[in-house]
C-alpha positions, 0 to 999 in steps of 0.5 A: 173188563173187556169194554174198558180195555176196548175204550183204552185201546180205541183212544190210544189209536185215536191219540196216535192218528190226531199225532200223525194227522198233525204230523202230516201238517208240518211233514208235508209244509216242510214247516222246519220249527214251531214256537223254538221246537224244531221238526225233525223231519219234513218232505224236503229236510235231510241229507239227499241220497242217489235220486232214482233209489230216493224215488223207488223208496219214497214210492215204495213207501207211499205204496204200504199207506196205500195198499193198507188203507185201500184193503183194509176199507174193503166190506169184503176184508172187514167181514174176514177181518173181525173173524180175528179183531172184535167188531169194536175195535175193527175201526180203531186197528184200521186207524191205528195201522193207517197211522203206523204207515204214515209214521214209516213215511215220515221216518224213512223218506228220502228227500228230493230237494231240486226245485221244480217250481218256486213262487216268489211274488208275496201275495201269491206266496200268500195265497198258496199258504192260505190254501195249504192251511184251508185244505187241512181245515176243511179236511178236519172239519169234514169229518166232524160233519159226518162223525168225527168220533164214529170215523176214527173208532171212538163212538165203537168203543164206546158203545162197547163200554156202554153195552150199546150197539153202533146204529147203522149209518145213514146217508146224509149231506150237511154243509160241505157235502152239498156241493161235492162228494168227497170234501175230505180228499179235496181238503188233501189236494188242495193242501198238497198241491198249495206249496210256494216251492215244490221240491221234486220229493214233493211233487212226487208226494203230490202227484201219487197222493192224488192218483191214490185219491182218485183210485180210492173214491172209485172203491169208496164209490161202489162201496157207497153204491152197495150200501145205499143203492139209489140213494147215493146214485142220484146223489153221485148224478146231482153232486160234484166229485171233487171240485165244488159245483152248484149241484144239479137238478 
């Protein structure tokens, strides 16, 4: 019993984090409507309000993602953590939170509309709209080529149904991975940063979205140094970190 209710609660978290990941797709290309079904809220939709309070609390609010998905990621709180959350489900609560802060941004930001640039030219106009839905595509395909299923918490629960354990993670490069080190915040960036007209709102979200990027690999990258030892060294002296280079000899 305590398997199934695992499995339940593992792809309940996961249909709530693949809602707010498609979610972030419109939120953040300040996509108004799809197919006759209008958004509700996007990066630059809604009534401004007072420039500085808007900015303190899109800030603030970009801040709560931050902070969970950073401390919750940490070796150091899983172990204290799953004193409380069973081992199986540790991953889907993770992603299950991660997700309820994204859903609090989407509620509760304050929208910036000046522009601070706007992009005209048709082709260039083309170019950013293919690399805002590139950089998504490579973000979702990025995590399959690592475990798609295993990263979002399904495999763990699972495996808990199964009465199996989850075997320890070893350290591969397929595709992507080869020429740089984290393609799944490159993904982000690239999508981020590939808007035609960029309000200050969302230049706001861009430019704390990539400080936090850069701050998360450091952490991600002694985490990675810990658990692979030389290993993930050579590779982090052989591959790129996010732009993506012929790697080294």
């Amino acid at each position: 019993m305590g398997g199934l209710v695992a499995l339940l609660y593992g792809v309940a978290s996961y249909f709530v984090f693949f809602a707010s990941f498609l979610y972030a797709i419109v939120f953040v290309g300040d996509i108004a409507g799809i197919g006759g079904f209008a958004i509700p809220k996007t990066i630059d939709s809604g009534t401004p309000g007072a420039p500085l309070a808007s900015a303190l609390i899109d800030a603030a609010l970009l801040s709560v993602f931050a902070v969970q998905h950073s401390l919750m990621a940490r070796p150091a709180f899983k172990r204290v953590w799953t004193r409380i959350v069973p081992q199986s489900v540790e991953r889907s609560t993770y992603v299950l939170l991660a997700s309820l802060a994204l859903v609090l941004i989407y509620w509760q930001w304050r929208p910036l509309p000046d522009a601070v640039w706007t992009v005209t030219n048709p082709a260039a106009v083309l170019v950013l709209g293919v690399l805002f839905w590139a950089g998504w595509g490579i973000v979702l395909l990025s995590t399959f080529l690592l475990n798609h299923f295993e990263l979002f918490g399904l495999r763990q629960v699972w495996a808990r149904v199964r009465g199996e354990s989850v075997p320890a993670a070893q350290f591969r490069t397929p595709l992507f991975y080869k020429f740089v080190r984290h393609p799944i915040y490159l993904g982000f960036i690239v999508a981020f940063w590939a808007a035609p007209v960029m309000s200050l709102g969302h230049l706001l979200f861009a430019v704390a979205t990539t400080g936090y990027i850069f701050i998360g690999i450091f952490l991600e990258e002694r985490d990675l140094v810990a658990y692979f030892g030389e290993t993930y060294i050579a590779y982090r002296k052989r591959v790129s970190m996010i732009l993506p280079l012929p790697p080294s000899r």
